[in-house]
N, CA, C and O atoms as a DFTB+ gen file, in Angstrom:
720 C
 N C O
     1  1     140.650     -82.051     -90.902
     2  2     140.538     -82.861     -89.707
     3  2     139.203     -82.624     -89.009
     4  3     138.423     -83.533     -88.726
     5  1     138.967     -81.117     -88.711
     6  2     137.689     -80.885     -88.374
     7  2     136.035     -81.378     -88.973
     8  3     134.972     -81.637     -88.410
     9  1     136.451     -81.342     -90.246
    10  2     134.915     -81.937     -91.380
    11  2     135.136     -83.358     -90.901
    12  3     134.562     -83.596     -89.839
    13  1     135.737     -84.232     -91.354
    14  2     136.287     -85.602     -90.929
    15  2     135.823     -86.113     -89.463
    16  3     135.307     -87.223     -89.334
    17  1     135.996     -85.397     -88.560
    18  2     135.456     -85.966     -87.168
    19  2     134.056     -85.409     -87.150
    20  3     133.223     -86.058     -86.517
    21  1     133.610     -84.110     -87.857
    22  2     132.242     -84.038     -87.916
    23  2     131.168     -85.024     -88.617
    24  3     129.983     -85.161     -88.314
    25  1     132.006     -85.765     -89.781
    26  2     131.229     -86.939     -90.629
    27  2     131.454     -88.010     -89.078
    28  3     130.611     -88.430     -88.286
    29  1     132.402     -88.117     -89.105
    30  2     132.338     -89.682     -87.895
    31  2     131.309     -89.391     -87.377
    32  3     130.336     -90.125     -87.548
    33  1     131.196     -88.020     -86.445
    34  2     129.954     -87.381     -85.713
    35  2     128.846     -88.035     -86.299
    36  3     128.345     -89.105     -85.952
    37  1     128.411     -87.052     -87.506
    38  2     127.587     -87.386     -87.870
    39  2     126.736     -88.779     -88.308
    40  3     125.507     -88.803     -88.375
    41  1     127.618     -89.942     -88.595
    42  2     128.009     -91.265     -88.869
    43  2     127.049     -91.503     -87.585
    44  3     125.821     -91.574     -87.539
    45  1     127.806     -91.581     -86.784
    46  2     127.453     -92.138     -85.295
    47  2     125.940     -91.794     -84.874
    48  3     125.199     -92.707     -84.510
    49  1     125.430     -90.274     -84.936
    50  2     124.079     -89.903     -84.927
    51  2     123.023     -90.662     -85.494
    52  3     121.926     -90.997     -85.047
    53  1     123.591     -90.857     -86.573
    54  2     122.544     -91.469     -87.765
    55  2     122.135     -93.048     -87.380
    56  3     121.024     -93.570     -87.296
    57  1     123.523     -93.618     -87.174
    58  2     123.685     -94.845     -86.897
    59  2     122.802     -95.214     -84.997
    60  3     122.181     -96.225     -84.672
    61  1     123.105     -93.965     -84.136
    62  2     122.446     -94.229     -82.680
    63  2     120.537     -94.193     -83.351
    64  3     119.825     -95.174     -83.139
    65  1     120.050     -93.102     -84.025
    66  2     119.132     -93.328     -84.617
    67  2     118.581     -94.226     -84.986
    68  3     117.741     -94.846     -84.334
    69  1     118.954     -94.478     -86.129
    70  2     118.659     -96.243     -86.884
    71  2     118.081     -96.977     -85.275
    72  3     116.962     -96.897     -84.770
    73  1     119.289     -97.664     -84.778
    74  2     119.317     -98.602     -83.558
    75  2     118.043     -98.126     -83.129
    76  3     117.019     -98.786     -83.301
    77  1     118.070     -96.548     -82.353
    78  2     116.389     -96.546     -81.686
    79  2     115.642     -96.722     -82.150
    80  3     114.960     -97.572     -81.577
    81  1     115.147     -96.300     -83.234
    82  2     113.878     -96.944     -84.357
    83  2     113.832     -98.080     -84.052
    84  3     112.791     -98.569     -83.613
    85  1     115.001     -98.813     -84.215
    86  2     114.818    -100.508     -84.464
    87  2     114.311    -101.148     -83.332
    88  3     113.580    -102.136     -83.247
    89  1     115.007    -100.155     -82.135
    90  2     114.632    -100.620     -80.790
    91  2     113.143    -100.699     -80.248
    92  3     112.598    -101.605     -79.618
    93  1     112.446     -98.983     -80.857
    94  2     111.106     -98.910     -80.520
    95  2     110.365     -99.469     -81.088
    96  3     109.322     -99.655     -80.462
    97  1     110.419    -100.147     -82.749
    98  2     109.590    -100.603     -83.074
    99  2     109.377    -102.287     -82.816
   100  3     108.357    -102.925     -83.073
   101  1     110.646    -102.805     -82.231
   102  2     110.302    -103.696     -81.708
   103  2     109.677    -103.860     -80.238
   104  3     108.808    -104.649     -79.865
   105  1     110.380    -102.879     -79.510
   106  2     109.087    -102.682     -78.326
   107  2     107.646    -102.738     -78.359
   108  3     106.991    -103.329     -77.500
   109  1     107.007    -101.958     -79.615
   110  2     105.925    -101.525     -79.840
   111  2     105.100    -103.330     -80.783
   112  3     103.906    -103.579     -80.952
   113  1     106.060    -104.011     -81.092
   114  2     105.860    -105.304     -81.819
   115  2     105.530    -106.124     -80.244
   116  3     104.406    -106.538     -79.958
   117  1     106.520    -106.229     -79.491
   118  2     105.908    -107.223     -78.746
   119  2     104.729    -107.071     -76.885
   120  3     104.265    -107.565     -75.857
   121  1     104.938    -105.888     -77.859
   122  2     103.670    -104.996     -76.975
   123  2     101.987    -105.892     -77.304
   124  3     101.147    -106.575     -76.717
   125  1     102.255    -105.350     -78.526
   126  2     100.936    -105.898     -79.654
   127  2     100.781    -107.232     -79.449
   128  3      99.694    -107.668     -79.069
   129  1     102.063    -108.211     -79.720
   130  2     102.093    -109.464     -79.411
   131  2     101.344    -110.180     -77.521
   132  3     100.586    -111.091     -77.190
   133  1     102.081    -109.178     -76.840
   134  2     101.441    -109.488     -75.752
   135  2     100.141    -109.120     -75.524
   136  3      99.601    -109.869     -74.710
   137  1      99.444    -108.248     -75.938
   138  2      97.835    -107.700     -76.135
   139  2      97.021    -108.683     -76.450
   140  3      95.928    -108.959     -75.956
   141  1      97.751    -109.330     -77.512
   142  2      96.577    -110.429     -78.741
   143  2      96.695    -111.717     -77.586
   144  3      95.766    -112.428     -77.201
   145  1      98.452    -111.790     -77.073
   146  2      97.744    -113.304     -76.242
   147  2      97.164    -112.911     -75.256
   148  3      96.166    -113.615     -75.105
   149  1      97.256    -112.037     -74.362
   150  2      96.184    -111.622     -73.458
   151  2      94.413    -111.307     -73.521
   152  3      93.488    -111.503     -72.733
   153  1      94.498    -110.883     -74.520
   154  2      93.144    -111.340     -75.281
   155  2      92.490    -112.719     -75.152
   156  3      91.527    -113.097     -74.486
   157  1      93.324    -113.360     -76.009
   158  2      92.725    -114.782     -76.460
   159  2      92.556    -114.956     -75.042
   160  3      91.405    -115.175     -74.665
   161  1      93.805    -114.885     -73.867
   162  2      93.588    -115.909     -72.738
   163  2      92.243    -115.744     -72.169
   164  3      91.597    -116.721     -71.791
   165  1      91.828    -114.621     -72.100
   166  2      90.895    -113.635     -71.595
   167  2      89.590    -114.156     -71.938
   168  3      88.684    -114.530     -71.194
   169  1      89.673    -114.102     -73.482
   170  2      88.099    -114.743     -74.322
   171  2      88.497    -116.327     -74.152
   172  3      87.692    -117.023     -74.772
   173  1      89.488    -117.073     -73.502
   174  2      89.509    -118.353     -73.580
   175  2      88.391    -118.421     -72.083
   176  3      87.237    -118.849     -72.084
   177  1      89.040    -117.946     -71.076
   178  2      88.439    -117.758     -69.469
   179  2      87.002    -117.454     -69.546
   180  3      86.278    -117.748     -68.595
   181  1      86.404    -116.737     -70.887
   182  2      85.040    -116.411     -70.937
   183  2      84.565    -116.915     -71.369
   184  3      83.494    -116.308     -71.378
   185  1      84.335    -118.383     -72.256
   186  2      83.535    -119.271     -72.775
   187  2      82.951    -119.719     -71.894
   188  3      83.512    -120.014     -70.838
   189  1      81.481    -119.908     -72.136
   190  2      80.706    -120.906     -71.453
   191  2      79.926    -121.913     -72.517
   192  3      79.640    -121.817     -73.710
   193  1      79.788    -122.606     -71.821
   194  2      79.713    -124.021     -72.382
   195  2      77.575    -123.799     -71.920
   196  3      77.187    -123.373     -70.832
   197  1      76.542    -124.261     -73.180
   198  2      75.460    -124.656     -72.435
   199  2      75.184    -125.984     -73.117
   200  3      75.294    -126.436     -74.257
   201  1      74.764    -126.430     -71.888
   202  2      74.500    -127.771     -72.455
   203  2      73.155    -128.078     -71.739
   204  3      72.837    -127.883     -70.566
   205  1      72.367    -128.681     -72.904
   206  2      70.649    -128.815     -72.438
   207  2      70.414    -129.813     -72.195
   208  3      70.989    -130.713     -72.807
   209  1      69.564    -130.080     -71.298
   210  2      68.639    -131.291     -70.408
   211  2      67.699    -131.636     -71.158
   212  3      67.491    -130.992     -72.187
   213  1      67.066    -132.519     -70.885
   214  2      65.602    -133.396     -71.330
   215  2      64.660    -132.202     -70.799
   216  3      63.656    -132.040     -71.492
   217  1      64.772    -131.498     -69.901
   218  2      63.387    -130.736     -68.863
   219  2      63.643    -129.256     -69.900
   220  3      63.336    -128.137     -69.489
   221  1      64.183    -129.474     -71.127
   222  2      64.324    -127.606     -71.460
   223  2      65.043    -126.944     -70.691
   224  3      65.352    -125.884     -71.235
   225  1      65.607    -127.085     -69.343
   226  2      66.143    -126.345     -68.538
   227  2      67.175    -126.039     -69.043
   228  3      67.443    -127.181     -69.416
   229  1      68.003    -125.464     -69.383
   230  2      69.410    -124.847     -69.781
   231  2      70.427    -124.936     -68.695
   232  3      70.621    -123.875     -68.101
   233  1      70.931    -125.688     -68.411
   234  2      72.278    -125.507     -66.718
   235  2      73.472    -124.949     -67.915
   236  3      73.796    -125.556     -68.936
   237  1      74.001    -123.594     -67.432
   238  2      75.314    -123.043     -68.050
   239  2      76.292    -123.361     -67.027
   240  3      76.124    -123.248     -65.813
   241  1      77.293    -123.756     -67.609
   242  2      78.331    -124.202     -66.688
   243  2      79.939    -123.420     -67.395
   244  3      79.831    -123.318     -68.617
   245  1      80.879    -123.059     -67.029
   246  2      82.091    -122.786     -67.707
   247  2      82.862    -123.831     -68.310
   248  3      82.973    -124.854     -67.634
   249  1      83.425    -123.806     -69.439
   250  2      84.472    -124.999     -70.281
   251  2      85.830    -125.662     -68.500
   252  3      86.370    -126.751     -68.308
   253  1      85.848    -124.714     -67.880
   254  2      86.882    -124.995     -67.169
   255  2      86.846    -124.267     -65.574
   256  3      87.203    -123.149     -65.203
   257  1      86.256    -125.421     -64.833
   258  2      86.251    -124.982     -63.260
   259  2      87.032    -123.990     -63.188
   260  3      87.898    -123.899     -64.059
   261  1      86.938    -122.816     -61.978
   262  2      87.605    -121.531     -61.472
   263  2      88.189    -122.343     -60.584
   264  3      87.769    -123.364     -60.039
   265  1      89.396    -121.665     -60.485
   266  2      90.051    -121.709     -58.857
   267  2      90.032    -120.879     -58.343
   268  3      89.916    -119.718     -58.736
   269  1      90.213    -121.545     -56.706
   270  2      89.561    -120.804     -55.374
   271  2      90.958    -119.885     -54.893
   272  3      91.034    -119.189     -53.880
   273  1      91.920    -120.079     -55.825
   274  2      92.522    -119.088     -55.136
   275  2      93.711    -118.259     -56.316
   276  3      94.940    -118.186     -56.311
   277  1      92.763    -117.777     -57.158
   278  2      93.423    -116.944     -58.435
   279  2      93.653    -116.188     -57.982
   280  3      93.007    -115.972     -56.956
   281  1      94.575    -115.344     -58.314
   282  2      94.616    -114.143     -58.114
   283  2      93.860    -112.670     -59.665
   284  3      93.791    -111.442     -59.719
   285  1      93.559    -113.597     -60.407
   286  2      93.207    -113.326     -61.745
   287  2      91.292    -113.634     -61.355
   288  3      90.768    -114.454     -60.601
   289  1      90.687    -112.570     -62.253
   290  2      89.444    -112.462     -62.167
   291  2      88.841    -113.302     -63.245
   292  3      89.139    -113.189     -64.434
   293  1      87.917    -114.209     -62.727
   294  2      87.545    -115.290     -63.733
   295  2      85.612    -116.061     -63.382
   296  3      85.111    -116.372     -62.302
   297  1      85.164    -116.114     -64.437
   298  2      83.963    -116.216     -64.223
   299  2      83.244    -117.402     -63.291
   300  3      82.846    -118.466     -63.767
   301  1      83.169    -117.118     -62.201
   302  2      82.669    -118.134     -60.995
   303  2      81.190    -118.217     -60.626
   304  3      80.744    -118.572     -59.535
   305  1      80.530    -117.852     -61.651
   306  2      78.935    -117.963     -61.529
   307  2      78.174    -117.291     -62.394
   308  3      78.739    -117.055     -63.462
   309  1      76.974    -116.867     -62.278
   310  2      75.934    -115.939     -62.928
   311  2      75.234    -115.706     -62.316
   312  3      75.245    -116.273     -61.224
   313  1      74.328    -114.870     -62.568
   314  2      73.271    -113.952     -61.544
   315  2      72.554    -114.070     -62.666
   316  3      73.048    -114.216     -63.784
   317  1      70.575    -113.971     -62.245
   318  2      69.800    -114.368     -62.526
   319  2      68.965    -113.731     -62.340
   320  3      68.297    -114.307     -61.481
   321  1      68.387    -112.585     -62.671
   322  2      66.974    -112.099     -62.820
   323  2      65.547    -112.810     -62.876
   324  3      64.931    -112.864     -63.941
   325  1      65.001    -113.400     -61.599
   326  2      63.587    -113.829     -62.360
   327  2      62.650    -113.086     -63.076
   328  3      62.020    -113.665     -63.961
   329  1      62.447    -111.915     -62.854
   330  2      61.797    -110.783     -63.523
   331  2      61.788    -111.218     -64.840
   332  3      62.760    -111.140     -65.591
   333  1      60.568    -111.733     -65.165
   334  2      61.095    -112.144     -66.813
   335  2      60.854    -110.897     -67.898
   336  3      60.092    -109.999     -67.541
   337  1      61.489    -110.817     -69.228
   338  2      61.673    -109.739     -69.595
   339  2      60.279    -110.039     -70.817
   340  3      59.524    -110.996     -70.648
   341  1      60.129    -109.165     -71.893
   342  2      59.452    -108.935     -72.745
   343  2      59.618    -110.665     -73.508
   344  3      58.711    -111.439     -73.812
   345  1      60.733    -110.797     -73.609
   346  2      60.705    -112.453     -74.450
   347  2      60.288    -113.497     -73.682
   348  3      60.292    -114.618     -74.191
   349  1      59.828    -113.309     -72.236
   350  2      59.413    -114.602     -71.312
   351  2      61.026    -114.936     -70.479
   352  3      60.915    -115.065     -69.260
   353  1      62.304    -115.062     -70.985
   354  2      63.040    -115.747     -70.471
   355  2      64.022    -114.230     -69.247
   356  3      64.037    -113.003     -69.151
   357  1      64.633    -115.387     -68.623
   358  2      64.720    -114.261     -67.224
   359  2      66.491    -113.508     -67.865
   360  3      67.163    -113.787     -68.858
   361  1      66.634    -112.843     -67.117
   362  2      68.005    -112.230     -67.483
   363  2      69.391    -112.816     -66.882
   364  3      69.648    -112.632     -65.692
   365  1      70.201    -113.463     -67.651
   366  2      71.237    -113.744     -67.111
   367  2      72.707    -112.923     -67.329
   368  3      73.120    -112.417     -68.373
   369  1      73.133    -112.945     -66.461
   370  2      74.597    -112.380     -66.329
   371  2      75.860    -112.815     -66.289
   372  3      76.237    -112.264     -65.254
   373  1      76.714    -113.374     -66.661
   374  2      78.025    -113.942     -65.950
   375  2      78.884    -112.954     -64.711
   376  3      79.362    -111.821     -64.753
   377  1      78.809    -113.912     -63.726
   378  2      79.543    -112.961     -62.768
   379  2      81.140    -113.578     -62.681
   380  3      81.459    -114.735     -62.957
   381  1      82.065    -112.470     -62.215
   382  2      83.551    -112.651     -62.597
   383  2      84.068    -112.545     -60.838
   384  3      83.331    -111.849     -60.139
   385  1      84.982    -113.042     -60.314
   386  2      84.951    -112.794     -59.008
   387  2      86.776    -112.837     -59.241
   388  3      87.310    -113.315     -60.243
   389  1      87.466    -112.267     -58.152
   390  2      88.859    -112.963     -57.890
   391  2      89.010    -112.564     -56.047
   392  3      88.574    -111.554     -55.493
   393  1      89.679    -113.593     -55.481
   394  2      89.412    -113.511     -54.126
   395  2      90.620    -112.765     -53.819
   396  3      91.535    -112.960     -54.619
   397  1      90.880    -111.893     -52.783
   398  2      91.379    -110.635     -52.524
   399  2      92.746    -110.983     -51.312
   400  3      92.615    -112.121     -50.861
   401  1      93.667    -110.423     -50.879
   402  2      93.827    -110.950     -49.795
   403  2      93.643    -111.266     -48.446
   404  3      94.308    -112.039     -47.756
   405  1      92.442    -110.429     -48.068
   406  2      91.838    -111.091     -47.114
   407  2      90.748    -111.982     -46.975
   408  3      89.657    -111.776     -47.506
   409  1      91.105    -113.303     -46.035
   410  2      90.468    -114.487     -46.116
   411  2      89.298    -114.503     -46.668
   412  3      89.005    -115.373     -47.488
   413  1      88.134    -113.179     -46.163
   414  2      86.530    -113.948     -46.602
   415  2      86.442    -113.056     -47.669
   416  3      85.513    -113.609     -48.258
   417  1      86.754    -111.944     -48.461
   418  2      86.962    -111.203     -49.019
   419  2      87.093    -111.186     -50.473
   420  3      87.960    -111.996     -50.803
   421  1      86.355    -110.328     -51.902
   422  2      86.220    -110.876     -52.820
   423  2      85.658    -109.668     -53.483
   424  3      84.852    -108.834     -53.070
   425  1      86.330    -109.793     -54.689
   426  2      86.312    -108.193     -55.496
   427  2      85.110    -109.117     -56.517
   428  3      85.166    -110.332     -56.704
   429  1      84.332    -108.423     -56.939
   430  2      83.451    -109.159     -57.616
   431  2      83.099    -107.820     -59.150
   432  3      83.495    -106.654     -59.129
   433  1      82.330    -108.437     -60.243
   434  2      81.635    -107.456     -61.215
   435  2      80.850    -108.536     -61.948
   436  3      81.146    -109.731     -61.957
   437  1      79.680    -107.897     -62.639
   438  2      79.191    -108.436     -63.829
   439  2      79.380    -108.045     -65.145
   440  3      79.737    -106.911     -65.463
   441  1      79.142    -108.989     -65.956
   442  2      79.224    -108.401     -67.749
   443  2      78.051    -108.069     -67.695
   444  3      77.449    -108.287     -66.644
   445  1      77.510    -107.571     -68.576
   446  2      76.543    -106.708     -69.868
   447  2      75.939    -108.388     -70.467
   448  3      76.637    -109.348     -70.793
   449  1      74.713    -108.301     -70.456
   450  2      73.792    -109.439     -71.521
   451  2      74.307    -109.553     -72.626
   452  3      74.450    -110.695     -73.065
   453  1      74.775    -108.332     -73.474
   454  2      75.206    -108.420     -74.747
   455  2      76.230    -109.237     -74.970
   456  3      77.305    -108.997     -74.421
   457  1      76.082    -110.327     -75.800
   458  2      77.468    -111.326     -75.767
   459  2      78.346    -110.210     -77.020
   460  3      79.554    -110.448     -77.004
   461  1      78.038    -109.330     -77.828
   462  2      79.236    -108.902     -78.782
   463  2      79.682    -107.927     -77.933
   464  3      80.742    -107.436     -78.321
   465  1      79.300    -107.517     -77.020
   466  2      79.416    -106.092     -76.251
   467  2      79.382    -106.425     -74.436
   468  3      78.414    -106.206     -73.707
   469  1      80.773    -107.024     -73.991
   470  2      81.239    -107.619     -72.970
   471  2      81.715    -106.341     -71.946
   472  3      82.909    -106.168     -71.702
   473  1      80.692    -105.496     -71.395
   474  2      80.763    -104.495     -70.507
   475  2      80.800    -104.912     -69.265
   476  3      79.928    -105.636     -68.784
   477  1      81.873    -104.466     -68.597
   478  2      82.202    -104.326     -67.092
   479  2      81.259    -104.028     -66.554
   480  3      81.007    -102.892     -66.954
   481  1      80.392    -104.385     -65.735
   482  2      78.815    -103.703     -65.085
   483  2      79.409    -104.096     -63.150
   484  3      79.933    -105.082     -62.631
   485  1      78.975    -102.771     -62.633
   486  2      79.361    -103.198     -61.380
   487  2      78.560    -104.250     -60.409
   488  3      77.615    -104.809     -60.966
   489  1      78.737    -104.511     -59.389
   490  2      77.904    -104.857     -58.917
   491  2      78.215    -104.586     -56.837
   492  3      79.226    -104.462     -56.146
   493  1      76.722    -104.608     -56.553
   494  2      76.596    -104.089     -55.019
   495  2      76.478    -105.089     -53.910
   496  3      76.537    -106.162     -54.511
   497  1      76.375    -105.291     -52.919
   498  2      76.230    -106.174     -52.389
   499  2      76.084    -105.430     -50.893
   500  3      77.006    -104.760     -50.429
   501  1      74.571    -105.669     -50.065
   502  2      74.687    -104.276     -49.388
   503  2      74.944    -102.541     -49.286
   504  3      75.428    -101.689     -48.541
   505  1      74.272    -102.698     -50.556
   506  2      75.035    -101.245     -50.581
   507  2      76.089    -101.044     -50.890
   508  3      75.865     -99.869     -51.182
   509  1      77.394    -101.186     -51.157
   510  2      78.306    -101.535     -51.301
   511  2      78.959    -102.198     -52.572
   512  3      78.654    -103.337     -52.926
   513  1      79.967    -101.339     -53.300
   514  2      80.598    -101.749     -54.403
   515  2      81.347    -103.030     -54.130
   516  3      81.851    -103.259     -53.030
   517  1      81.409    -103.826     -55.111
   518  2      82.136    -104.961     -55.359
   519  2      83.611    -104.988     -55.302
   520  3      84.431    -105.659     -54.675
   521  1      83.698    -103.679     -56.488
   522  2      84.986    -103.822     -56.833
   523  2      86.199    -102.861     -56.485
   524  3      87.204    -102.553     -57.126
   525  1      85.660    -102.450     -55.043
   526  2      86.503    -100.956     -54.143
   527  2      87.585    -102.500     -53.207
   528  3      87.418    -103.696     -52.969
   529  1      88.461    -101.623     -53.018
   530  2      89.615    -102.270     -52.446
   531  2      89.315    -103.008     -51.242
   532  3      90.257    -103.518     -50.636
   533  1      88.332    -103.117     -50.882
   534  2      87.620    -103.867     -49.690
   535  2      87.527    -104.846     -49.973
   536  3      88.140    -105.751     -49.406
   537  1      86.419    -105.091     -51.331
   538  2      85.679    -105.727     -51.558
   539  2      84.660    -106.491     -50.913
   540  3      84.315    -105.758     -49.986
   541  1      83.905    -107.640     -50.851
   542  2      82.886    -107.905     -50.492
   543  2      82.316    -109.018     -50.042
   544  3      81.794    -109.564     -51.013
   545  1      82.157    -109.589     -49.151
   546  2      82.417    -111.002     -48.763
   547  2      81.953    -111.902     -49.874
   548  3      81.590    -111.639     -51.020
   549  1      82.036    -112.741     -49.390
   550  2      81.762    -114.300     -50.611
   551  2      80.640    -114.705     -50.919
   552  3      79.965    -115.081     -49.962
   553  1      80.062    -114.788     -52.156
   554  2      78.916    -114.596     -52.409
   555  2      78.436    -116.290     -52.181
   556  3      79.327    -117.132     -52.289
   557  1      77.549    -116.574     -51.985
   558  2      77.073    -117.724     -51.979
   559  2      76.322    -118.283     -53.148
   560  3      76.443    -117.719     -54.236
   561  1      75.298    -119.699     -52.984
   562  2      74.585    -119.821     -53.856
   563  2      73.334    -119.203     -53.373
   564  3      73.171    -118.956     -52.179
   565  1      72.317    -118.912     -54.405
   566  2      71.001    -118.317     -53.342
   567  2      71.094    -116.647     -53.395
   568  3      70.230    -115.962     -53.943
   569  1      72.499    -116.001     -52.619
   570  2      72.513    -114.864     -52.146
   571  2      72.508    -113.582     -53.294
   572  3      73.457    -113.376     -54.050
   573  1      71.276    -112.783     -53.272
   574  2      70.521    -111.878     -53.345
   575  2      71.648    -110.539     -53.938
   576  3      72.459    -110.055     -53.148
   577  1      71.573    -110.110     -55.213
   578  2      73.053    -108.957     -55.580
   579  2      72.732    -108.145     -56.559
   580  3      72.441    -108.568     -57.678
   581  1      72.748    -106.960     -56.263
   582  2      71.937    -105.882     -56.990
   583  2      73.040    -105.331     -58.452
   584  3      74.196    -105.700     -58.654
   585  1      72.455    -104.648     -59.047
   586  2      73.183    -104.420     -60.426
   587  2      72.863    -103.385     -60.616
   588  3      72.060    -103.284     -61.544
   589  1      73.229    -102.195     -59.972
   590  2      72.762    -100.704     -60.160
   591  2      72.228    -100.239     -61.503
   592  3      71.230     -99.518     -61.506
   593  1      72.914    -100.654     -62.854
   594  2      72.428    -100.410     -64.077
   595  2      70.745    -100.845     -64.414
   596  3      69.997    -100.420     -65.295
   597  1      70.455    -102.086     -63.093
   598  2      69.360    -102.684     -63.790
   599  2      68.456    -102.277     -62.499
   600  3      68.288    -103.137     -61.635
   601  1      67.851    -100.952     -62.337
   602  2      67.487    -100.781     -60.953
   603  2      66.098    -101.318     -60.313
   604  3      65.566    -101.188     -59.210
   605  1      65.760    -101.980     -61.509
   606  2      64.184    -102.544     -60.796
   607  2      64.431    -104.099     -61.075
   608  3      63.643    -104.919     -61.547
   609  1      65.680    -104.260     -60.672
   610  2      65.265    -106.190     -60.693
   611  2      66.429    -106.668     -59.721
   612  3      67.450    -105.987     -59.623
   613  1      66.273    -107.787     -59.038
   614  2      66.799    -108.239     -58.384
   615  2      67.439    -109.548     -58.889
   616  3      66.761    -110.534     -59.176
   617  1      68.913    -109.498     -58.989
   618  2      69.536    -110.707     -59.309
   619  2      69.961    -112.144     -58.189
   620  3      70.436    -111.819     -57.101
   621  1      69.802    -113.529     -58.446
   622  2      70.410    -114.076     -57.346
   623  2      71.683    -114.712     -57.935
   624  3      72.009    -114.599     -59.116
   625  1      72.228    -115.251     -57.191
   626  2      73.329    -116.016     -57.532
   627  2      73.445    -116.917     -57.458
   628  3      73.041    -117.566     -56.493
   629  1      74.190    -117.503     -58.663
   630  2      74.360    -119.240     -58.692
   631  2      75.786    -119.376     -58.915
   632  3      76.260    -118.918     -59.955
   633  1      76.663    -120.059     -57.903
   634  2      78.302    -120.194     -57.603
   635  2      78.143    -121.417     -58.597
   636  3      77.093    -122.052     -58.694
   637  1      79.407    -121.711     -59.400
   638  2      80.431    -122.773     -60.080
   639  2      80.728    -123.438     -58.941
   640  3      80.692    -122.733     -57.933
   641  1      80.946    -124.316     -58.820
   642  2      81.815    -125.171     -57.746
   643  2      83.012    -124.744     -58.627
   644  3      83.116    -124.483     -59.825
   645  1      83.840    -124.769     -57.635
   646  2      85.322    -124.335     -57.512
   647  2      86.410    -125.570     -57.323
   648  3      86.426    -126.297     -56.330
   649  1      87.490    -125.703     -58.664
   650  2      88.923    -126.562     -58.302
   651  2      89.161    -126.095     -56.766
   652  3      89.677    -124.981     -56.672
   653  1      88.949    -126.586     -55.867
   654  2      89.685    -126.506     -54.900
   655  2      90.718    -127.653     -54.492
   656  3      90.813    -128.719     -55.101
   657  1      91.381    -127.339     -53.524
   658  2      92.697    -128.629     -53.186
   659  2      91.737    -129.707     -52.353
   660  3      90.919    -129.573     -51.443
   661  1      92.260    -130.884     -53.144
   662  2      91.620    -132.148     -52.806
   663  2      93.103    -132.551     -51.500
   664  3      94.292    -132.239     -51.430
   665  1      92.113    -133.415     -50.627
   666  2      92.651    -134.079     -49.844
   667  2      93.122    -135.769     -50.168
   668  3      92.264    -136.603     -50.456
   669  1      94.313    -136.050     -50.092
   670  2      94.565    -137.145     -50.337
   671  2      94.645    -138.315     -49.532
   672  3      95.335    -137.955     -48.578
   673  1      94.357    -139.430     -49.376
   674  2      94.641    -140.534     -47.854
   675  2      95.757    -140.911     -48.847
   676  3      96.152    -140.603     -49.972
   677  1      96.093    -141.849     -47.698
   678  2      97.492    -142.251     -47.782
   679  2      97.491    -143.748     -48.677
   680  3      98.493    -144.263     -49.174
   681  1      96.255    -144.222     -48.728
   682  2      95.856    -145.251     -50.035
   683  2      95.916    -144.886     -51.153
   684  3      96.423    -145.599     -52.019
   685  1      95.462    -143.802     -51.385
   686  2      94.838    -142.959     -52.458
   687  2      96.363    -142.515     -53.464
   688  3      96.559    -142.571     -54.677
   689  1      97.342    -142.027     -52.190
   690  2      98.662    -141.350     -52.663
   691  2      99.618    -142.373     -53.368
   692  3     100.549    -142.252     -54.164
   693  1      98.931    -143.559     -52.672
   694  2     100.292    -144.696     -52.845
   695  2     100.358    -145.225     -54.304
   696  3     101.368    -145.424     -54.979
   697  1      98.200    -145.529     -54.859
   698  2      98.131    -145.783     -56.063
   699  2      98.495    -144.640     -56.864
   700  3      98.720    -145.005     -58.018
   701  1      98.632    -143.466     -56.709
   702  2      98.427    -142.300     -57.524
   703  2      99.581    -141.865     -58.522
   704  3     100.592    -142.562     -58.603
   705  1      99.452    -140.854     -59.190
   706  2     100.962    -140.466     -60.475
   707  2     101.672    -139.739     -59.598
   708  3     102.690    -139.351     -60.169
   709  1     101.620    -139.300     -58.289
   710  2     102.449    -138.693     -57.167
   711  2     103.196    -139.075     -56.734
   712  3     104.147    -138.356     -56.431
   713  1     103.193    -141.089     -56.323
   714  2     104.285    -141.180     -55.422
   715  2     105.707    -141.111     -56.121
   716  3     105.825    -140.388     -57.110
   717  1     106.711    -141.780     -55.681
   718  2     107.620    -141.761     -56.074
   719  2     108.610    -143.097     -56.684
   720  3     109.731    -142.875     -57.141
């Protein structure tokens, strides 16, 4: 009787076993799974699109306007070195912003030049880190933003226009896929 309830015992051990394996390795499966789409979404948010002018000028723009009120950090401009470097052309950056919860307020960073090598680079603004729980008011177009890594050049900034909420008249609503 005693060996007999020790096999059930044992039965049962083996069998709670099994199950956890099965359990962790599917944990550890849709772990991975969630990594890879977080990825893609990630390198989807980081494409930029250039598209060239008649004047040579290069205007970089993103595949897909930012919104003004993500809570997700997403590329809302670039910063611009005129300092031109050894090749003639000036240094550009993509800058990543997400607005914070207070109203004027805005956690900001730059990438790294290197497009295979997409480094977090901080950035200052007054003295002042970007990306400390404060963060840093709203950068404009024009406005002047240092890059501690790059200590002898001065970057400016050029803002994306931003999806923001459109206002509708009441003409506008009546033709629209809104009414009812």
């Amino acid at each position: 009787m005693a060996r007999q309830h020790e096999r059930k015992l044992l039965v049962a051990i083996i069998i709670i076993t099994i199950l956890l394996g099965v359990i962790a390795l599917l944990a550890y499966y849709l772990r991975v799974v969630m990594r890879v789409k977080n990825q893609a979404q990630s390198e989807e948010k980081c494409k930029v699109v250039v598209v060239s002018s008649q004047s040579h000028n290069n205007e970089v723009k993103p595949n897909k306007l930012p919104s003004y009120f993500s809570d997700e950090y997403q590329q809302i401009g670039i910063l611009t070195s005129p300092t031109e470097r050894e090749g003639g052309d000036p240094m550009i950056l993509p800058l990543f912003g997400r607005r914070i919860n207070r109203h004027d307020r805005w956690q900001y960073y730059a990438a790294s030049e290197k497009p295979q090598h997409l480094w977090r680079v901080p950035v200052h603004i007054n003295g002042r880190e970007c990306e400390e729980t404060v963060g840093c008011p709203e950068i404009q177009n024009g406005d002047t933003v240092d890059v501690p890594i790059y200590p002898n050049r001065v970057f400016v900034a050029s803002i994306y226009k931003l999806e923001a909420p459109q206002y509708l008249n009441f003409n506008q609503a009546s033709t629209s896929k809104y009414t009812r």
